[in-house]
N, CA, C and O atoms as a DFTB+ gen file, in Angstrom:
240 C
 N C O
     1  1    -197.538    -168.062      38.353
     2  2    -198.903    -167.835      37.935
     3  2    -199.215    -168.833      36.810
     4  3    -198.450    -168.956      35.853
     5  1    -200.360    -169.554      36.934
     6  2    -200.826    -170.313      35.862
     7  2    -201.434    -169.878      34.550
     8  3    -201.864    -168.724      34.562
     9  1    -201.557    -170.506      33.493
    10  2    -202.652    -170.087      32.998
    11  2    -204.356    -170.060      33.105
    12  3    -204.960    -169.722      32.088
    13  1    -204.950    -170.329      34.038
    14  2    -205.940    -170.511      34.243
    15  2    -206.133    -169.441      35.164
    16  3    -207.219    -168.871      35.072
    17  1    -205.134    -168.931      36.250
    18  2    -204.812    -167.681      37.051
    19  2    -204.801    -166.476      36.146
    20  3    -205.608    -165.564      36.322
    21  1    -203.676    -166.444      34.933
    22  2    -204.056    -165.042      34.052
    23  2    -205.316    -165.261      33.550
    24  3    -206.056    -164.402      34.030
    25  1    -206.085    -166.205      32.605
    26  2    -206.927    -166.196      32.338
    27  2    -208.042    -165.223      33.227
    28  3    -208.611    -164.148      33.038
    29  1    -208.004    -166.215      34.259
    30  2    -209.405    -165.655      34.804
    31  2    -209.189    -164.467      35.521
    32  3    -210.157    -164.071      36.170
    33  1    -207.699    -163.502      35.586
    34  2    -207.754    -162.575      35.959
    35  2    -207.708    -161.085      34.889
    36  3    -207.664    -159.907      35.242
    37  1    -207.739    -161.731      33.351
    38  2    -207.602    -160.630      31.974
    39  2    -209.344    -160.734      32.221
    40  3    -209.897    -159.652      32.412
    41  1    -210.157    -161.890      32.224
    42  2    -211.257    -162.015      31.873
    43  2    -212.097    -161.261      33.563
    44  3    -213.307    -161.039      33.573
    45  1    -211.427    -161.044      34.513
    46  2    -212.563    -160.122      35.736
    47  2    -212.120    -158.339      34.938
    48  3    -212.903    -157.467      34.562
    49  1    -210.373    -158.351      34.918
    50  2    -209.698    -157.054      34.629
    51  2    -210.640    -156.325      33.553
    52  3    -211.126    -155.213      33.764
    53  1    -210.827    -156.989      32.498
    54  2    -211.419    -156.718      31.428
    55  2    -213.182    -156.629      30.608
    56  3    -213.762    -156.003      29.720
    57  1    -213.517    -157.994      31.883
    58  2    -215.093    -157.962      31.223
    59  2    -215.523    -159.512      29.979
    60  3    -216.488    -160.223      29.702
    61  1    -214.116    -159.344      29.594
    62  2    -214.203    -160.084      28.067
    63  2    -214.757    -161.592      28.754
    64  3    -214.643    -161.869      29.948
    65  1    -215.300    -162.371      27.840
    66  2    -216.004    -163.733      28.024
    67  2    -214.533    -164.348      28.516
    68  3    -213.566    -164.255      27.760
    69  1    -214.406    -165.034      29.934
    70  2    -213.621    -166.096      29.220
    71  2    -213.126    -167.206      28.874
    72  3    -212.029    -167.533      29.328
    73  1    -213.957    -168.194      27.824
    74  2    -213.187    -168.433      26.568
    75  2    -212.846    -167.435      25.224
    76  3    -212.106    -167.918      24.367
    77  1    -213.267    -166.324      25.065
    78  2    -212.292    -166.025      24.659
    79  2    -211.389    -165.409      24.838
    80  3    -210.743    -164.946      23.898
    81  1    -210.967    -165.155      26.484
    82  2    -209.626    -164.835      26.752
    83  2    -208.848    -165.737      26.431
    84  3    -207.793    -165.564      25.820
    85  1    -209.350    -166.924      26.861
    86  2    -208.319    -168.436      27.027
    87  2    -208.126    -168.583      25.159
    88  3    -207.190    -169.191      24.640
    89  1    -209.114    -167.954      24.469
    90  2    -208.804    -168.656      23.447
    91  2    -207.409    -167.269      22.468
    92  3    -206.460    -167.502      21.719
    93  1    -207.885    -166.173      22.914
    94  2    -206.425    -165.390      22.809
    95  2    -205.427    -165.680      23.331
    96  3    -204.340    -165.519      22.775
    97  1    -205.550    -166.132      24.419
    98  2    -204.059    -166.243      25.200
    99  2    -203.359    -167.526      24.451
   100  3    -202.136    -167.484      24.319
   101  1    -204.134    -168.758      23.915
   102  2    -203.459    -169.880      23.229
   103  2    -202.911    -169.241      21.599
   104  3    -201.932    -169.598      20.943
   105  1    -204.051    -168.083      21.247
   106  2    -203.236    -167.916      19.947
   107  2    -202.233    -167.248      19.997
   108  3    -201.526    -167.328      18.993
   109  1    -201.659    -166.179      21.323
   110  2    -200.619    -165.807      21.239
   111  2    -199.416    -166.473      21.544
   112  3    -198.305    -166.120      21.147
   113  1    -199.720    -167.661      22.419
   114  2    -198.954    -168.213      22.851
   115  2    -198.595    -169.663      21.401
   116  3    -197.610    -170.401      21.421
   117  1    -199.203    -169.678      20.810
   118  2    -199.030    -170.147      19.868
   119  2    -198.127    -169.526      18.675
   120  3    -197.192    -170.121      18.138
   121  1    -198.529    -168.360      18.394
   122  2    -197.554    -167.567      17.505
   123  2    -196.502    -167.340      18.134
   124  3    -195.736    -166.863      17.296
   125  1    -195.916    -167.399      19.255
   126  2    -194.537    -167.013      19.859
   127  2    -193.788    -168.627      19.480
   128  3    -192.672    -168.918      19.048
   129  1    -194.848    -169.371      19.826
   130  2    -193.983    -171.094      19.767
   131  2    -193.649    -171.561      18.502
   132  3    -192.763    -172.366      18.216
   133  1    -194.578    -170.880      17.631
   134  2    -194.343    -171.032      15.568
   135  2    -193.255    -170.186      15.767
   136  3    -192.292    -170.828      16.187
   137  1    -192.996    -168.826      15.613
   138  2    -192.426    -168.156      15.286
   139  2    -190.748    -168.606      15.795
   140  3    -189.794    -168.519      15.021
   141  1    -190.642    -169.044      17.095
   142  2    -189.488    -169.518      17.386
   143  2    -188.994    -170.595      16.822
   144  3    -187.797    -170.850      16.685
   145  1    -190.264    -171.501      16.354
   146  2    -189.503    -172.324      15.660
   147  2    -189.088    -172.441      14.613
   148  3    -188.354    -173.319      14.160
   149  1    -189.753    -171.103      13.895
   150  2    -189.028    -170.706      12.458
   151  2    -187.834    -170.320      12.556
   152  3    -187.178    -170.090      11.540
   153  1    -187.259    -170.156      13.946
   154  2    -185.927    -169.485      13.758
   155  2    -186.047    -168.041      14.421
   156  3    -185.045    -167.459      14.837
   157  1    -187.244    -167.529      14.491
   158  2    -187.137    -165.837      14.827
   159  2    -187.257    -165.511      16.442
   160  3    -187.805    -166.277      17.235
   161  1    -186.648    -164.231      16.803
   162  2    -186.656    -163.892      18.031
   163  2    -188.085    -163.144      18.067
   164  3    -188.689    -162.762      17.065
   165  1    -188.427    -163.034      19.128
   166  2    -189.467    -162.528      19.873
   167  2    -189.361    -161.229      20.657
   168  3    -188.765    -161.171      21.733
   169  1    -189.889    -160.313      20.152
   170  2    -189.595    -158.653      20.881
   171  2    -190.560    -158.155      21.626
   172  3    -191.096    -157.308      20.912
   173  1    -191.239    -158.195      22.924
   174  2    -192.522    -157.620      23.451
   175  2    -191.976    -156.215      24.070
   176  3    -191.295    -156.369      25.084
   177  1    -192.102    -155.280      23.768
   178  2    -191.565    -154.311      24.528
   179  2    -192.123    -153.786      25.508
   180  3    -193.104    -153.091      25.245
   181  1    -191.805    -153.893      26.635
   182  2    -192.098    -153.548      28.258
   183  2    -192.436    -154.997      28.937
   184  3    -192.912    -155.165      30.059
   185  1    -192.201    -155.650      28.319
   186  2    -192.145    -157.227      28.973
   187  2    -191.095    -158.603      28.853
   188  3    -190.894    -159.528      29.640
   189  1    -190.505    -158.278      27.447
   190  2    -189.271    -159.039      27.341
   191  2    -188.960    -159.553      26.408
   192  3    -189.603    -159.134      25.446
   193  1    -188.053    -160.516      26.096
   194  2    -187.837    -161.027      24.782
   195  2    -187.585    -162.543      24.579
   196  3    -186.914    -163.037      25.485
   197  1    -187.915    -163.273      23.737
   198  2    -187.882    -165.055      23.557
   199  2    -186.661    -164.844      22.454
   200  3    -186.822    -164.263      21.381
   201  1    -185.347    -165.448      22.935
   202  2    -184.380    -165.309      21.833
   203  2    -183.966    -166.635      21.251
   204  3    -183.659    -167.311      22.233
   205  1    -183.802    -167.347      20.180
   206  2    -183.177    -168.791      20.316
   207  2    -181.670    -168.530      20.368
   208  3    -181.090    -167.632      19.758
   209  1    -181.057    -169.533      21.265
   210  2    -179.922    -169.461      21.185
   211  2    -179.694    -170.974      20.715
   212  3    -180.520    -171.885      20.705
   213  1    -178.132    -170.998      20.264
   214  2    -177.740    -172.512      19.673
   215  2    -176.428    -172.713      20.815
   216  3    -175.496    -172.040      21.256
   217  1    -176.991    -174.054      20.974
   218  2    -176.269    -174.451      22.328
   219  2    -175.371    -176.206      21.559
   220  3    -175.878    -177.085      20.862
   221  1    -174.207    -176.098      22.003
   222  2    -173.151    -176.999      21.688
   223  2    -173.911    -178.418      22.461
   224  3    -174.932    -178.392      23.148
   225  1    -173.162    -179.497      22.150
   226  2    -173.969    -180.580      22.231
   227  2    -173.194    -180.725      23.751
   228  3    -172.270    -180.258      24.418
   229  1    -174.045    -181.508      23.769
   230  2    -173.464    -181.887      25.614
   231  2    -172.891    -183.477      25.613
   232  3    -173.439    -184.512      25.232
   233  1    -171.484    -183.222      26.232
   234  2    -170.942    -184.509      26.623
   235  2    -171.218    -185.425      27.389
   236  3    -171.505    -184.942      28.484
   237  1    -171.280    -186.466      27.389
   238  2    -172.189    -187.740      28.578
   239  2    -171.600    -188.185      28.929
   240  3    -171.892    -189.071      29.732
């Protein structure tokens, strides 16, 4: 599913204008991409979790 697919299916589900579905869906998707890169895991409960893991360097 794309984003332009959820989009325009929160924005029939719901009613809401949308740009500003599209423009929620970038700020959440934005705070998950800050937040990971601060270092922190990500907890959505009933949908899943964004964890960082640290991965050893790879041999060439």
């Amino acid at each position: 599913m794309t984003k332009k697919e959820i989009v325009d299916k929160v924005t029939k589900q719901t009613g809401i204008d949308r740009e500003d579905v599209y423009l929620l869906f970038e700020s959440i998707i934005k705070t998950i991409q800050d937040s990971m890169i601060e270092g922190k895991n990500i907890y959505i409960r009933g949908f899943g979790s964004f964890i960082n893991k640290k991965k050893g360097k790879k041999n060439s």
